[in-house]
N, C-alpha and C positions, 0 to 999 in steps of 0.2 A: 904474371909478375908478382901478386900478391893474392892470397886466397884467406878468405876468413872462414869458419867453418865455426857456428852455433851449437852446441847440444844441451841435453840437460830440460827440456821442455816437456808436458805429457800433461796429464788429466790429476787436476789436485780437487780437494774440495774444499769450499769459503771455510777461509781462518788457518788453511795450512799454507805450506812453505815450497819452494822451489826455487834451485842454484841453478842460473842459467850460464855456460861457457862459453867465451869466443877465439878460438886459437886462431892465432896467422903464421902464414908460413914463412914471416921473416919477421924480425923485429924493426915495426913503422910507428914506434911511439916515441920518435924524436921528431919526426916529420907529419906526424896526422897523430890528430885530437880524437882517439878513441869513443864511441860510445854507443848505447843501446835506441833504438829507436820498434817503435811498436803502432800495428796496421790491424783494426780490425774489421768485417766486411764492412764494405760500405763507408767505411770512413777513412781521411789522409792519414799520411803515416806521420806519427808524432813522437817528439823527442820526449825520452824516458828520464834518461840519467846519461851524463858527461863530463868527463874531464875538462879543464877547461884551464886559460892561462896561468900559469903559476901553481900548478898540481892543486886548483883547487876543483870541486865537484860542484856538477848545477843537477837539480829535478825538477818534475815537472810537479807541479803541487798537487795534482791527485794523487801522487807515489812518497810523498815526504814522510818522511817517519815510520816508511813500510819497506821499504828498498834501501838498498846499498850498493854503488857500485866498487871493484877496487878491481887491481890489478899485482901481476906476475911478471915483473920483465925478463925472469932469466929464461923461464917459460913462454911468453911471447902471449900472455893470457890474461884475456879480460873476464872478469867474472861480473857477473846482476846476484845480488843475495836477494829474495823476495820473498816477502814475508807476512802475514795475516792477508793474503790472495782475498781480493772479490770477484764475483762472475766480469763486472767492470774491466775487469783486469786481464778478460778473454781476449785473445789476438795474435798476431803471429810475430813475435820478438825478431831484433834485425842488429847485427852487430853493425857496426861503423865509423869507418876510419876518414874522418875530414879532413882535405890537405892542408899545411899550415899557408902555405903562400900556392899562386897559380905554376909553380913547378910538379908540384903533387896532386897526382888526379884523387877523387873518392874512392872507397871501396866501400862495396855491400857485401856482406853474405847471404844465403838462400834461404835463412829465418827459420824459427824454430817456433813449434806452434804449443802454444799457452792455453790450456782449457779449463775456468773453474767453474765447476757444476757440483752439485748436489745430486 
């Protein structure tokens, strides 16, 4: 029905940068509340950054003032800007599409894996 598909992830080192993308293959940003969520071993998956009622944007405050998320609707594309990367910030990135109301199911995508090392 809906596929989201991540790219843009790979091996940076602390204090540089990485554009994470999430294409779907239809446009579901009238019905589900786009946004990033990030998993690393060992630990729950937790919200990154999200669109949220009234086109405004929520972070999670380890990410404030280092992240950005925005968007492409002719494109159907969600972008993460990230920016001055710490090893902290190692994990496997996760687009996602939350329904607005229980008509519209979730969507994940397969995640795209984040490495910052030295």
């Amino acid at each position: 029905q809906v596929q989201l598909v991540e790219s843009g992830g790979g091996l940076v080192q602390p204090g540089g940068s990485l554009r994470l993308t999430c294409a779907a293959s239809r446009n579901i940003f009238t019905t589900h509340a786009m946004g990033w969520y990030r998993q690393a071993p060992g630990k729950q998956r937790e919200l990154v950054a999200t669109f949220t009622g009234g086109g405004s944007t929520n972070y999670a405050d380890s990410v404030k003032g280092r992240f950005t998320i925005s968007r492409d609707n002719a494109r159907n594309t969600v972008y993460l800007q990230m920016n001055s990367l710490k090893p902290e910030d190692t994990a496997v990135y996760y687009c996602n599409g939350r329904g607005r109301n229980i008509l519209y199911r979730d969507y994940w995508g397969q995640g795209t894996q984040v490495t910052v090392s030295s």
